[in-house]
N, C-alpha and C positions, 0 to 999 in steps of 0.2 A: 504494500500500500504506500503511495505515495504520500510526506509528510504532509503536502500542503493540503490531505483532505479533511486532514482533524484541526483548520486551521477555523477559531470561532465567528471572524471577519474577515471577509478578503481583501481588506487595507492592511496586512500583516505578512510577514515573512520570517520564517526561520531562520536565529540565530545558529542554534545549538537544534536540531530539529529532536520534538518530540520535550525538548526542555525548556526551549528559550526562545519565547514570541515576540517581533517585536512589531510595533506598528499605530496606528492612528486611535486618536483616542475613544476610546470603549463606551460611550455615553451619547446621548441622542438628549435634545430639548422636548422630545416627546417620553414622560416616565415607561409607558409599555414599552416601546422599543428598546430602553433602557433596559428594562426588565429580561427581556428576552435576550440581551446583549450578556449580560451579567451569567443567565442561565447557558447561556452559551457558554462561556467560558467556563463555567462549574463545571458542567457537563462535560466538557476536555480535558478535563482534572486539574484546571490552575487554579492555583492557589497563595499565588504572591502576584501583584501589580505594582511598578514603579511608576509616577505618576510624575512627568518633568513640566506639566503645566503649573502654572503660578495660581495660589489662591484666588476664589472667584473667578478663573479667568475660562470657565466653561460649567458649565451645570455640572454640579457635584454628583457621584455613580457612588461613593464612599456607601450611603444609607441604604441602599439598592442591593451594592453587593452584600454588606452585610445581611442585611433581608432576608436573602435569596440564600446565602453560608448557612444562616440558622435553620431555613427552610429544607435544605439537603443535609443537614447536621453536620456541616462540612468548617474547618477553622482556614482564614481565610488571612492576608497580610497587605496590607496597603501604606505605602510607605510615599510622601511628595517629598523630591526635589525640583524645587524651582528652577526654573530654568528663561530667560525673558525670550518669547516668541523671536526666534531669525538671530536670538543671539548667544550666547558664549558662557559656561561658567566660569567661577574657575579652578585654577590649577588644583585646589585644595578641594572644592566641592567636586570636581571629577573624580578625583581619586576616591574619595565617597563615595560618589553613584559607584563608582566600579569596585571598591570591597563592598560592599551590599549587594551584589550581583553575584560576587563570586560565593561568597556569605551566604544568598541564598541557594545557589547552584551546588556546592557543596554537602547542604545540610538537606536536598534531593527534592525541591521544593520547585515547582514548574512554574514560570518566571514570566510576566508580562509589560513589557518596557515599552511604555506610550510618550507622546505628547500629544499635540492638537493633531497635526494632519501624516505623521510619523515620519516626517521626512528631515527635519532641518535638525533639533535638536536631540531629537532620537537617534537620524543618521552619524550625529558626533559623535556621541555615547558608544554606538555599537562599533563606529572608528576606533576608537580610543581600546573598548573591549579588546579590540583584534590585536591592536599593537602591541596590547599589555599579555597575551598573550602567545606573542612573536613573529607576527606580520611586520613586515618592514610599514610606514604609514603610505607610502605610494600599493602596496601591496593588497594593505585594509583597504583602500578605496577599490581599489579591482575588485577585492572580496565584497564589500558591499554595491558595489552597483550589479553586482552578480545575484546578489540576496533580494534587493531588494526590487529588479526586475521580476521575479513571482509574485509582488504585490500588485491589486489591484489599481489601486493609487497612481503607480507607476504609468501607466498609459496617460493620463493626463499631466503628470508632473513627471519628468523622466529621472530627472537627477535628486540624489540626496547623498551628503546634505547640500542644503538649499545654497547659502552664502561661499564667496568665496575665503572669509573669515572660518567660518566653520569647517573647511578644505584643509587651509592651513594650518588649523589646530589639531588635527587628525595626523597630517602631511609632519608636524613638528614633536607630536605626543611622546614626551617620555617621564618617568616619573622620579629618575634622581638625579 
């Protein structure tokens, strides 16, 4: 079976396939769609979300998912790093996001890395992932634009990430 059939939206691409999703953010302005989005990912067996959107800066899924967690008697993890739409953390909060990812990837925990539309500041993140894990950063961008071409998304936004600020960050990523 191919990974991308257990994938809960098709705005998402596997990182780590079958561990590590990553992609647009999981929440509709409508709560049923919300609901079913939520259930959907239950139903996939995730059970961590990392949320790079900035407080208020999209209708909250937090009470949703938990809802839906208690509802399938399932324990569930939601963790916000902000991150400003089209732009850049830093040095110190990326290293963050990415022991948290490995944090939770270690401790066997099926991992969902959003922002708004999963391209700009999610495509960093999972740059930075790759390098920290031994891609050269011209390397992580092959690797991700290879990943992230299975997204739906992708047909109308080709590239991520989005900036050429966030290219460079990826392109320069190291952590000592």
């Amino acid at each position: 079976m191919d990974s991308s059939d257990n994938r809960p939206i098709p705005n998402s691409y596997w990182v780590i396939p079958g561990r590590f999703l990553a992609g647009a953010y999981p929440a509709e302005y409508d709560r049923s769609l919300t609901r079913s989005k939520m259930t959907a990912f239950l139903n996939a067996g995730f059970d961590t979300f990392f949320n790079l959107t900035g407080e208020n800066e999209l209708p909250a899924y937090q009470p949703t998912l938990m809802d839906e967690a208690v509802f399938y008697d399932r324990q569930v993890f939601h963790e916000r790093f902000s991150i400003t739409d089209k732009g850049l953390p830093s040095r110190t909060s990326m290293i963050t996001i990415l022991d948290a990812i490995d944090q939770s990837l270690a401790s066997g925990h099926k991992l969902y890395l959003h922002c708004w539309g999963g391209i700009g500041r999610t495509g960093t993140t999972v740059g930075c992932f790759l390098v920290r894990h031994g891609l050269s950063g011209q390397a992580a961008l092959h690797k991700l634009a290879s990943l992230y071409r299975t997204a739906a998304q992708s047909k109308l936004y080709p590239n991520s990430p989005e900036t050429r600020e966030q290219i460079d960050f990826i392109l320069n990523w190291h952590e000592s």
